[in-house]
C-alpha positions as CSV (number, residue, x, y, z in Angstrom):
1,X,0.0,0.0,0.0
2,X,1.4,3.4,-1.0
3,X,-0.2,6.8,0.2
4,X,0.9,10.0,-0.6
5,X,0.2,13.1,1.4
6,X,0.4,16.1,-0.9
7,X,1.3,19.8,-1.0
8,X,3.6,19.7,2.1
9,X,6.2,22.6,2.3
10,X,8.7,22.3,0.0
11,X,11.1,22.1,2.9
12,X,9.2,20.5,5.5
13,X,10.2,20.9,9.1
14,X,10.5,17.7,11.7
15,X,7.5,18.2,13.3
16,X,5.1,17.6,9.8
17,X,7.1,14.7,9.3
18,X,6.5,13.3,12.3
19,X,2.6,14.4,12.3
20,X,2.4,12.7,8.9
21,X,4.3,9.4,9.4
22,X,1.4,9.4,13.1
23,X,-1.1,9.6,10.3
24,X,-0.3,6.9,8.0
25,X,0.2,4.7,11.2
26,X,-2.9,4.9,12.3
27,X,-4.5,4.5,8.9
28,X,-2.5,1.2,8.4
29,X,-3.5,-0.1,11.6
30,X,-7.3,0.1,11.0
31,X,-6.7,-2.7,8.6
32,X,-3.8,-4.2,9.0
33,X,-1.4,-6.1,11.1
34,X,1.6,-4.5,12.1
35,X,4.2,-5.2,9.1
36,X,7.7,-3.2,7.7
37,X,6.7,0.5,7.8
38,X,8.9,2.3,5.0
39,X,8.8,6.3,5.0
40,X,10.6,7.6,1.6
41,X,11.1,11.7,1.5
42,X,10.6,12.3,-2.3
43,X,10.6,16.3,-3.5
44,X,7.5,17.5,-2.2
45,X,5.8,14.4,-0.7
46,X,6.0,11.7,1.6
47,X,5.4,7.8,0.8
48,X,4.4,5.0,3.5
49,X,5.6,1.9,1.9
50,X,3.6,-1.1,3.1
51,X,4.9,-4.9,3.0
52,X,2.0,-6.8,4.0
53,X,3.7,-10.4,3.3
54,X,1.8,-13.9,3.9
55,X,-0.5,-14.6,7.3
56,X,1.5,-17.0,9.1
57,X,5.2,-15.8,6.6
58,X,8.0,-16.4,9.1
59,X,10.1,-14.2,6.3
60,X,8.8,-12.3,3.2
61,X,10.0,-14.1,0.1
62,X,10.8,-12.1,-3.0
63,X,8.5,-13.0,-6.1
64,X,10.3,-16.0,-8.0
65,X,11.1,-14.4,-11.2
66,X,9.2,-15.5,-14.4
67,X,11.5,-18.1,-16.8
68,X,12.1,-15.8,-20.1
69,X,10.6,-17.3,-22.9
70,X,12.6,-17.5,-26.2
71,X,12.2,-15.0,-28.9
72,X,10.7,-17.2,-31.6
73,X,7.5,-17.1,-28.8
74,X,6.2,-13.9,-29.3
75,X,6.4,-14.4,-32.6
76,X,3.9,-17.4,-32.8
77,X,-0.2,-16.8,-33.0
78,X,-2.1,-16.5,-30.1
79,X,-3.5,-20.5,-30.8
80,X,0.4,-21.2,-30.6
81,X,1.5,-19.7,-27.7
82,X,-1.2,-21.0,-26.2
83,X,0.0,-24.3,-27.0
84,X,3.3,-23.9,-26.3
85,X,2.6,-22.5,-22.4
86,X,0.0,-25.7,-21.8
87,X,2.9,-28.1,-23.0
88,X,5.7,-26.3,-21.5
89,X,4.0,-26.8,-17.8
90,X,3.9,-30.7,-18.2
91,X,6.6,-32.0,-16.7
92,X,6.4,-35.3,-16.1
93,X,4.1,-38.2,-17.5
94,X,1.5,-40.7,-15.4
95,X,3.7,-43.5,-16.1
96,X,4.9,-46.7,-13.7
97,X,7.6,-48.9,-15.3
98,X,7.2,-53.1,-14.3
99,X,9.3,-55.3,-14.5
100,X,8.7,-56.0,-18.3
101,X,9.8,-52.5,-18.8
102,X,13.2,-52.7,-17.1
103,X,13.7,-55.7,-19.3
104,X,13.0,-54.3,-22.8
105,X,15.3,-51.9,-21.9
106,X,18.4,-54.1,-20.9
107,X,17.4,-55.6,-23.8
108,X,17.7,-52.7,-26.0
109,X,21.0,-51.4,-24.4
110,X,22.3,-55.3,-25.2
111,X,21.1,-55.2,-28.9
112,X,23.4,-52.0,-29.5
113,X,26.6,-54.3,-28.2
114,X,25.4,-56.3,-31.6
115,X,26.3,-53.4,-33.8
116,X,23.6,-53.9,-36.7
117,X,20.1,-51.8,-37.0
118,X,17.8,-55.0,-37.1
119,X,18.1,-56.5,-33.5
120,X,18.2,-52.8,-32.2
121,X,15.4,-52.1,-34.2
122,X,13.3,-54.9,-32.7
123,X,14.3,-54.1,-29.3
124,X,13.5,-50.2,-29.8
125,X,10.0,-50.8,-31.0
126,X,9.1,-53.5,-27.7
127,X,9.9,-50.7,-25.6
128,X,8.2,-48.1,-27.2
129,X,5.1,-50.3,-27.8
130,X,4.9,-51.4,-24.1
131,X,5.4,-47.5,-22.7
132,X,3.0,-46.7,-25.1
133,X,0.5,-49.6,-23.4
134,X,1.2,-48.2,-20.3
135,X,0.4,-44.9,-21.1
136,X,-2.9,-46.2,-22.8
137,X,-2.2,-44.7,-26.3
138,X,-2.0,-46.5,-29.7
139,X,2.4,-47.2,-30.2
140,X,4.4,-45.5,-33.0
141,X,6.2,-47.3,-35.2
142,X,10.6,-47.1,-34.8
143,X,13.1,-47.2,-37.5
144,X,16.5,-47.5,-36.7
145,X,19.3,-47.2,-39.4
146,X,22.9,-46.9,-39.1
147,X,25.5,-44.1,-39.1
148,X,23.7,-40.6,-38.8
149,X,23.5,-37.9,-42.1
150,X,25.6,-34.6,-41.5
151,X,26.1,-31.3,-42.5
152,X,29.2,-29.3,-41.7
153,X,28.1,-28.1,-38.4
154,X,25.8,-31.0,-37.1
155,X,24.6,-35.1,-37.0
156,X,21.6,-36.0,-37.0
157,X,20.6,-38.4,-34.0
158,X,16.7,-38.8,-34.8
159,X,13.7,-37.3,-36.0
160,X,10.1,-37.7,-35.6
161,X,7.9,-37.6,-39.0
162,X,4.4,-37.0,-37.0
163,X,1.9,-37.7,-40.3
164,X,4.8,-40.0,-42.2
165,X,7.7,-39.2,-43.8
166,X,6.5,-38.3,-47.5
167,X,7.0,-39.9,-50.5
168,X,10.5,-38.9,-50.8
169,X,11.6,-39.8,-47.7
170,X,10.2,-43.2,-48.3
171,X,12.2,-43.6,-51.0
172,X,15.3,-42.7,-49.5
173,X,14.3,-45.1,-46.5
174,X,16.6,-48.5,-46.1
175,X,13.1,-50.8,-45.5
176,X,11.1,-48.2,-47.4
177,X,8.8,-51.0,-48.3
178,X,7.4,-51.3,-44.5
179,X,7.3,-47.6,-44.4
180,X,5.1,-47.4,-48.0
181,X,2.5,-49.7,-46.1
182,X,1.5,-47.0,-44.2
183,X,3.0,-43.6,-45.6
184,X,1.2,-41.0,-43.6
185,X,1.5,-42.4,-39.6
186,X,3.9,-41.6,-37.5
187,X,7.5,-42.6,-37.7
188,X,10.2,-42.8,-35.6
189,X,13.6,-43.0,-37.0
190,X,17.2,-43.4,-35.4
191,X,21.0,-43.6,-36.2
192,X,23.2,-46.1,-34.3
193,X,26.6,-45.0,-35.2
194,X,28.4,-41.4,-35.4
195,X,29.2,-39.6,-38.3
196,X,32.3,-39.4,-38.7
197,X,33.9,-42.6,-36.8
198,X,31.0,-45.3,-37.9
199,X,31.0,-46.1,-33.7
200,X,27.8,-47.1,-32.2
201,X,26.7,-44.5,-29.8
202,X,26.7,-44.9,-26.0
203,X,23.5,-46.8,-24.2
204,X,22.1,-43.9,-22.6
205,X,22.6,-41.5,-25.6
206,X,20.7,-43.9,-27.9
207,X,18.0,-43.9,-24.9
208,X,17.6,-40.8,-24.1
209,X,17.5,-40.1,-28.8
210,X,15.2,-42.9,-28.3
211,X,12.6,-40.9,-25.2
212,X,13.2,-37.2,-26.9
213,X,11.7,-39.0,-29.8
214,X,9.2,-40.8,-28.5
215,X,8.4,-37.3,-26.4
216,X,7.4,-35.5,-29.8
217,X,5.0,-38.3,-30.5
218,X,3.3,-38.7,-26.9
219,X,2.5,-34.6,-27.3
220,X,0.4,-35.2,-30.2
221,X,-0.9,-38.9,-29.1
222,X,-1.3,-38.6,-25.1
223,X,-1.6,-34.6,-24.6
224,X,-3.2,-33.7,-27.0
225,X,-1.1,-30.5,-27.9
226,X,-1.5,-29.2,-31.8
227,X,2.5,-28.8,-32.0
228,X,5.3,-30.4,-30.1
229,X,7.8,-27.6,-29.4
230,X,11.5,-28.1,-27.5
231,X,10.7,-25.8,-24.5
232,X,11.3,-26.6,-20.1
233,X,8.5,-28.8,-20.2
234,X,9.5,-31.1,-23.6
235,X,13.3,-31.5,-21.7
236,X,11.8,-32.6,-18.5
237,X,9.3,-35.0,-20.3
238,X,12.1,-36.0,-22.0
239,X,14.8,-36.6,-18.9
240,X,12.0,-38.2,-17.0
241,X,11.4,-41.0,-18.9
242,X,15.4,-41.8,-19.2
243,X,15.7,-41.6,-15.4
244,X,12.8,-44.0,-15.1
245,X,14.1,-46.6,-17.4
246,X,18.2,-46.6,-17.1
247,X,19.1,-47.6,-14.2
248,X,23.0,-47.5,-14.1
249,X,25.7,-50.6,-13.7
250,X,26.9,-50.3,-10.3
251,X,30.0,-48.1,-10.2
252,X,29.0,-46.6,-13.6
C-alpha cells in the first residue's frame, strides 16, 4: 500500500514529518497487522511503503522471477503460444515402469553391443510399444538405421515424422517397403553410429535419442497438444522418462 500526502512545504520541518508518518500509522492499523513500515522523503511528498507479506510468513520471500521465454515465442499466433505455455507446464508423464519395462530396456541397451540396425530395431520398438500400453495410447512405429546424415556443423541423432515421412523420404528409406505400407503415420527414425567414426553411440545416448523422440510423438498422441515444441516442459518430459528406465551398472 502506497499513500501520498500532498502539497507539504517544500522544505518540510521535523514536526510535519512526524505528524504525517502518526497519520499513515494509524491509517494502516485500521486494517492491517503490524508489518515493515517504510517512510521515503521524495521532493514535495511523503510515501508510506507497506509490506503486508503472507499470514503465518516467518520471512517475506521475494517473487520468483518468471522463466524468459525465447524470442521465436512472441512471434507465434495466439493458438500457438497458447499451446506452447499448456505443453511447456507438463513435466512429467503418469507412467509406472514393471518389470517388463526394465527388461525391454536391458534388452535394447544389449542389442546396440550387436552393432547392426535389425536387433536394435526390434528391441526399440518392444519398448516403445509397451510405454506406449502403459500410457494407454496406440504405439508409433521405430526405425532404426545406421550411421547418422551430416552437414558441416551438425549429425543427426533422430527425427520424428508425426503424419509419415512423405513420399520422398520413403524412397530414401533402407526398409522403405514397410514404411510405404503405411506412408502418412507416425515414424520414428534413429541412427546407431556417429558420423564421422561409424562407432555405435553410447547406451544412454541412444535412450535418451530414443525418449526425446518418443516425447514428440506422446504430445500429439497422449496430450493432446497441436505442436510439439523443445521448450522446459518437452526436456523434463524428455529426462524423465530416461531416469525412469536406465538404471546405471553399479560403479558406472
Amino acid at each position: 500500500m502506497i499513500r501520498e500526502l500532498e502539497a507539504l512545504p517544500k522544505e518540510p520541518s521535523q514536526r510535519l514529518l512526524d505528524a504525517a508518518a502518526n497519520s499513515v500509522r494509524r491509517d494502516v492499523s485500521e486494517f492491517l497487522r503490524p508489518r515493515t513500515l517504510l517512510f521515503v522523503v521524495v521532493g514535495y511528498r511523503i510515501e508510506a511503503t507497506v509490506d503486508v507479506g503472507l499470514k503465518g510468513t516467518a520471512a517475506l520471500s521475494p517473487a520468483p522471477r518468471k522463466a524468459e521465454l525465447p524470442r521465436f515465442f512472441y512471434r507465434l499466433s495466439a493458438r500457438a503460444q497458447r499451446t506452447y505455455l499448456k505443453g511447456n507446464a507438463i513435466e512429467r508423464l503418469d507412467l509406472v515402469v514393471g518389470p517388463a519395462g526394465f527388461s525391454l530396456t536391458a534388452a535394447l541397451m544389449g542389442a546396440l553391443e550387436f552393432g547392426a540396425p535389425s536387433p536394435v530395431e526390434r528391441a526399440a520398438q518392444a519398448l516403445v510399444s509397451e510405454l506406449c500400453r502403459l500410457l494407454g495410447v496406440r504405439s508409433v512405429r521405430v526405425e532404426v538405421r545406421s550411421v547418422r546424415p551430416r552437414n558441416a556443423v551438425s549429425e543427426l541423432h533422430g527425427i520424428f515424422y508425426p503424419r509419415g515421412p512423405g513420399r520422398r523420404a520413403i524412397a530414401a528409406t533402407v526398409r522403405g517397403m514397410a514404411t510405404a505400407q503405411h506412408p502418412s503415420d507416425p515414424l520414428i527414425v534413429l541412427w546407431m553410429r556417429t558420423a564421422q567414426r561409424h562407432d555405435v553411440v553410447k547406451p544412454k545416448t541412444f535412450l535418451r535419442t530414443l525418449m526425446h523422440e518418443l516425447c514428440h510423438y506422446l504430445d500429439y498422441a497422449l496430450l493432446k497438444l497441436e505442436d510439439s515444441f523443445h521448450n522446459s516442459g518437452f526436456f523434463k518430459r524428455e529426462s524423465f522418462l530416461v531416469r525412469t528406465l536406465y538404471r546405471a551398472e553399479p560403479g558406472a
